[in-house]
N, C-alpha and C positions, 0 to 999 in steps of 0.2 A: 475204239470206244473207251472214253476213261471210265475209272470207277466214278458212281453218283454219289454226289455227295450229299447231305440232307437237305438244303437248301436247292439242289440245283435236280432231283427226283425228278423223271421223268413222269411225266404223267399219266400213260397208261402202266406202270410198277403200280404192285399189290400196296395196298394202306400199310402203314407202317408200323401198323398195330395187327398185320397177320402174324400167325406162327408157322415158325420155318425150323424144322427139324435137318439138323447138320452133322449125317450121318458120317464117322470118320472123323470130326472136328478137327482133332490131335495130329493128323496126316500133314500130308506136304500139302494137297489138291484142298481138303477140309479147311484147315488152319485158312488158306489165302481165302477161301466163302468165306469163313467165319470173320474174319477181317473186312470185308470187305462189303457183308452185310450191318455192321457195327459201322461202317464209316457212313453209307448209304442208311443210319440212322434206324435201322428194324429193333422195336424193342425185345419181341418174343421170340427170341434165338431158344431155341430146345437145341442142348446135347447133353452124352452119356460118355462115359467112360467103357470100353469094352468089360473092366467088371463089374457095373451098374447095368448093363445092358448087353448081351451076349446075341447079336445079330446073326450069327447060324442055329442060333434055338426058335425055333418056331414060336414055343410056349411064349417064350419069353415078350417076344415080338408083337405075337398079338396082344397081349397083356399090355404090351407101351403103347403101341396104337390105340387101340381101348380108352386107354385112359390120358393122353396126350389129346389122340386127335389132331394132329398141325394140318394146317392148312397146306404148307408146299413143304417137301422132302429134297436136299442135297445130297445123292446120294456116293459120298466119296470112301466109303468104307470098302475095305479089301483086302485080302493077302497077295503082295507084291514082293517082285526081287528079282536079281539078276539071272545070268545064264547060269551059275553054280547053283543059284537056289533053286531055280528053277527044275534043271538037271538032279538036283540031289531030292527032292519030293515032291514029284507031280503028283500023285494022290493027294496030298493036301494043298496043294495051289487048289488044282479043279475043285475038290468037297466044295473049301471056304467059301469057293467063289459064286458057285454055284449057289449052294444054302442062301447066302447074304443077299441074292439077285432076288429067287423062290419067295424067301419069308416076307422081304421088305415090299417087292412090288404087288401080292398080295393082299396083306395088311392094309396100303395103303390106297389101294382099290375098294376095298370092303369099306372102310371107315372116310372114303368118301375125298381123298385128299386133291386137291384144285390141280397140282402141277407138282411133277417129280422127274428131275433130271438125276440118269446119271451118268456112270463113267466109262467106257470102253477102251480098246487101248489099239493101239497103231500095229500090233502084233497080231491082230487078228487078217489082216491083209496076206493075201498070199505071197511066199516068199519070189515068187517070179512073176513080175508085173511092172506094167507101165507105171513111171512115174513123171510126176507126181502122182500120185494115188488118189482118182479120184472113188467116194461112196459105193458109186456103182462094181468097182471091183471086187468088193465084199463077194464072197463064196466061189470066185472064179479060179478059183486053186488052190492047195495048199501053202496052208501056215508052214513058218519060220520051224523044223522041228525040235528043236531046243527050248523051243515055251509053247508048245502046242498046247498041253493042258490047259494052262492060262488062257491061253485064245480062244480055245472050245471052252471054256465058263465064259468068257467076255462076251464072244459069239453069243450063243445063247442069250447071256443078260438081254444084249441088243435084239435081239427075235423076240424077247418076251415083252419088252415095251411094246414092240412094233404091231404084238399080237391083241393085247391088248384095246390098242388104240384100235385095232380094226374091228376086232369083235362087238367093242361097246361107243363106237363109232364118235370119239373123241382125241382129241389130241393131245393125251394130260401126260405122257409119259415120252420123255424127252432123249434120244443117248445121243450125245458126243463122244467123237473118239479123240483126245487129245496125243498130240505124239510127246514125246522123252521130256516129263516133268523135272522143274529143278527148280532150286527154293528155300528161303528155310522150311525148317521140320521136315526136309528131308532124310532118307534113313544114309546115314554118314558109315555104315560097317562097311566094309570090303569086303568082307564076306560074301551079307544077302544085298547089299545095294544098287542100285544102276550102275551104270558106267561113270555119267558126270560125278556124284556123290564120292564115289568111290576114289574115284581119282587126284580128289578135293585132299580127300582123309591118307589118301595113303603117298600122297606127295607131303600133306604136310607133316608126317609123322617122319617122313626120313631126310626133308628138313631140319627137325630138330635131335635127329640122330648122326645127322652128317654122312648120310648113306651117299657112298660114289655111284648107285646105279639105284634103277629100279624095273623088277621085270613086270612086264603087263601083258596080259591074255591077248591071242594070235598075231595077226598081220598087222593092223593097224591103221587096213585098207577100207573097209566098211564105214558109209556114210550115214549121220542121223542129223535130226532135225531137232532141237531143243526149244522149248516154251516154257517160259516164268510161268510161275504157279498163280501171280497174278491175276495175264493174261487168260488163262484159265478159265479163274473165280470170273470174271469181267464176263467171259460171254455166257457162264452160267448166270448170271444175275440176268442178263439179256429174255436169258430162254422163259423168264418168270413174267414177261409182259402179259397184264390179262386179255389183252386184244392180239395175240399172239396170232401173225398170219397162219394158212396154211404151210406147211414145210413137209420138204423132200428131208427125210429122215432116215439113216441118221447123220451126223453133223462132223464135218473133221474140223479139229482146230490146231491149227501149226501154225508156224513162224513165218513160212515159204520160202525159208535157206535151211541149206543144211552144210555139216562141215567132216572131213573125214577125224575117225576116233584116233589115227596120228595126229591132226595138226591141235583135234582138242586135248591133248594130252598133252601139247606142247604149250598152249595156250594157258591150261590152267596150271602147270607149271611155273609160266610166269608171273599167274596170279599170286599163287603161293611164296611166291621166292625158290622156289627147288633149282638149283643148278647142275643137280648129276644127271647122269647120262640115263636117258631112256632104252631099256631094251625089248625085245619082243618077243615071246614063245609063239613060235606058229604052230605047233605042234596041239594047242590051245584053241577050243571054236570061234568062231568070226561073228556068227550071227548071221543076220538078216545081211547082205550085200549093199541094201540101202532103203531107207523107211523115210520116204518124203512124200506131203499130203498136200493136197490140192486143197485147199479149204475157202474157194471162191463162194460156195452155196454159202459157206457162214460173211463172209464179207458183202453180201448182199443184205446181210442184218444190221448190218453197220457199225461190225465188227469189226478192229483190226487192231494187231499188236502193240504193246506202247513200250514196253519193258526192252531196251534195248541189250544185246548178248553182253558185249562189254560189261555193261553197268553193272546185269543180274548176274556175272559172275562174281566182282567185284563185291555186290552185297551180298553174296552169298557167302563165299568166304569170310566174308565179317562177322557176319551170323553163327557159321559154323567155330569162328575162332573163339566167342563171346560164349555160346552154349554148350557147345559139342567137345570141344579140342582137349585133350586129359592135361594140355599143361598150356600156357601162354607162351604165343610169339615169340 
C-alpha cells in the first residue's frame, strides 16, 4: 500500500481535520507518521518534545490529554537500543517502557480517544521458534535473553491494548509488531544503536579515518529482517480506517526477507565506500539466531512493502551523511 496522498484519501480514513497526536515524532518509527500524515494532508498533527511533554509522568500525561484530547494517538515513543544498551540498563529499558505503555493507554481511554496504534517489537518472540514467526507464537517461550526487559514492557504494552479492547468490548487500541526499523532519524551511535544504524556510523567513520579493519560483535551468523520506517508509517495510517474490520490482533509487519548480520555488514560497507577488512569477535553475543515475521494477517489489509532494501539503504545513508556524519564524505 503506498502512502495517500491528499487527493487520492481513501475514503473510509478519518476527516482530515481530526487530531492525531504523534507520540515520539522526533523517532525513526514517529518521524516516517509524522511524514506521512502531512503528505496524506492531516491538518491537526499534535506533538511534544520529551521536554514539553514527559510521557513516564502520569501527571503530566493526563494533564496533555485533558486538555489536547486528539482524536487518534501514534503511539511511537520509547526507550530503544541495542544488545550493549540493552545489557548495560535493563532497569531502565523496562521502567521507560512500561510507564510510557501505563500512562498513555490510560489517558487515552478516559478522554475518549477513537483509535491508538502502537508499537511492539519482533523481540518479544521467543528466541526458539518456528519461523517465520507467526502472532500466534507470542508467549510460547522465552524471549531472546539479552533484551528480555525490553520484551517484557513491549509484551505487556501488547496485553494491555488487547485488554482493553476486551473489557470495553471495542477495538480502539491497535499493537503492531514491526521487525528491525531503519530510516532516517534513526539513532546513528554505536553505542546504543541497532545493528543496521550502527554499522552505517561506524563504517563510515573509518572510512574517513582510513582504518585497515574493523571489529564487529560475534559470529556474524544470525539472521534479521529489516523494514523502512516508511513501510512502517504506511500500515500504521492503514490501522486508522474508521470502518476498521474485525482483526486478529496483534499485527506483524516485516519485509518477508531476511539477510544474515555478515552479508549486511558487507552490503552496507559497499554502501559506504569502506574497503577494509571486516573482523569478528565471537567472544561477543549473537542475539536472537533469527527474527523473521510472517506478516500475511497484515497483507490481507492490503498491506505490503514498497521501500525496496537497496534503495532504503542508499537513502539512508544520504540522510545520515546530510545530518548525522560529524564531517563530509
Amino acid at each position: 500500500m503506498t502512502l495517500p496522498t491528499p487527493a487520492a484519501l481513501p475514503p473510509d480514513m478519518p476527516s482530515r481535520d481530526a487530531s492525531i497526536f504523534v507520540a515520539g515524532h522526533a523517532g525513526l518509527i514517529g518521524s516516517a507518521i509524522l511524514r506521512a500524515l502531512q503528505q496524506a494532508g492531516y491538518r491537526k498533527l499534535i506533538t511534544r518534545t520529551r521536554a514539553q511533554l514527559e510521557l513516564r509522568d502520569k501527571q503530566q500525561v493526563d494533564a496533555f490529554f485533558e486538555a489536547e484530547r486528539p482524536d487518534y494517538v501514534m503511539l511511537a515513543a520509547g526507550k530503544v537500543g541495542g544488545i550493549l544498551e540493552n545489557q548495560s540498563f535493563p532497569a531502565d529499558f523496562i521502567n521507560a517502557n512500561l510507564a510510557i505503555s501505563l500512562n498513555v493507554l490510560e489517558a487515552a481511554h478516559r478522554c475518549g480517544v477513537k483509535r491508538l496504534v502502537m508499537f511492539g517489537s519482533s523481540c518479544m518472540y521467543p528466541r526458539e521458534t518456528a519461523q517465520p514467526m507467526a502472532e500466534t507464537a507470542l508467549l510460547s517461550g522465552h524471549p531472546e535473553p539479552t533484551s528480555l526487559p525490553y520484551a517484557i514492557a513491549k509484551l505487556a504494552g501488547v496485553q494491555l491494548c488487547l485488554a482493553y479492547n476486551r473489557q470495553y468490548g471495542q477495538q480502539r487500541f491497535i499493537p503492531l509488531i514491526p521487525n528491525s526499523a531503519y530510516g532516517p532519524n534513526d539513532n546513528f551511535d554505536p553505542k546504543s544503536g541497532h545493528v543496521l544504524s550502527s554499522l552505517m556510523a561506524r563504517f563510515h567513520q573509518a572510512k574517513l579515518d582510513g582504518a585497515e579493519a574493523v571489529t564487529l560483535w560475534g559470529s556474524g551468523t544470525p539472521r534479521r529482517e529489516f523494514i523502512h520506517a516508511d513501510d512502517i508509517a504506511a500500515a500504521a495510517l492503514l490501522m486508522m480506517r474508521e470502518q476498521l474490520p474485525a482483526l486478529t490482533l496483534p499485527l506483524n509487519v516485516g519485509s518477508g526477507s531476511d539477510i544474515s548480520i555478515r552479508e549486511l555488514a558487507q552490503v552496507i560497507a559497499g554502501v559506504v565506500g569502506y574497503e577494509g577488512r571486516l573482523e569478528w569477535d565471537s567472544s561477543k553475543p549473537d542475539g536472537a539466531l533469527r527474527k523473521l515475521l510472517d506478516s500475511s494477517l497484515m497483507h490481507q489489509q492490503g498491506w505490503r512493502t514498497q521501500v525496496g532494501f537497496a534503495e532504503g539503504l542508499r537513502d539512508t545513508y544520504a540522510w545520515y551523511v546530510q545530518n548525522k556524519a560529524g564531517r563530509a564524505v
